[in-house]
N, C-alpha and C positions, 0 to 999 in steps of 0.2 A: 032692331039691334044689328051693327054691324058687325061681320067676320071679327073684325081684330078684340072686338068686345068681348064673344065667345070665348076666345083662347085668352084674354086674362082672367076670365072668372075661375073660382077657385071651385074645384069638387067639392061633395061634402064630406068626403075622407080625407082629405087636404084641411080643409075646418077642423075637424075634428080632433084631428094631430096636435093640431095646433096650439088647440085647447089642453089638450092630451099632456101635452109638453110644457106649457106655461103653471100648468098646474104643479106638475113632478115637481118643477124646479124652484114653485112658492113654497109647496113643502120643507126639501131640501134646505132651502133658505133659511125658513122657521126653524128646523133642526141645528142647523148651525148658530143661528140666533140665540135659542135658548140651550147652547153647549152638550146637544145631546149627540153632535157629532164632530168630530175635529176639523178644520177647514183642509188639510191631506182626504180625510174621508169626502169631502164636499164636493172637492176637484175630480177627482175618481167617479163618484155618483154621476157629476154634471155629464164629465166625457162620456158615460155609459149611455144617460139619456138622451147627448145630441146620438150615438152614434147610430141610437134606437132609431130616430126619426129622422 
């Protein structure tokens, strides 16, 4: 494996975020989908969870 290889591979805390984060924002999605949040509420959330990760 070459040096430049190491440094694009991703940690597993960096995976996991990642996951962490696609997940919140399926949720979120769902929520807004079936009108149990107002898309003002959705935008708010969304900025909260990038600002998390």
């Amino acid at each position: 494996m070459k040096e430049d290889d190491k440094n694009n591979e991703l940690t597993q805390l960096e995976i996991d975020n990642i996951i962490d984060k696609s997940i919140n924002l399926s949720i979120i999605s769902y929520l807004l989908k079936t009108n149990l949040i107002t898309e003002k509420q959705y935008y708010i959330i969304k900025e909260k969870i990038k600002s998390f990760y």
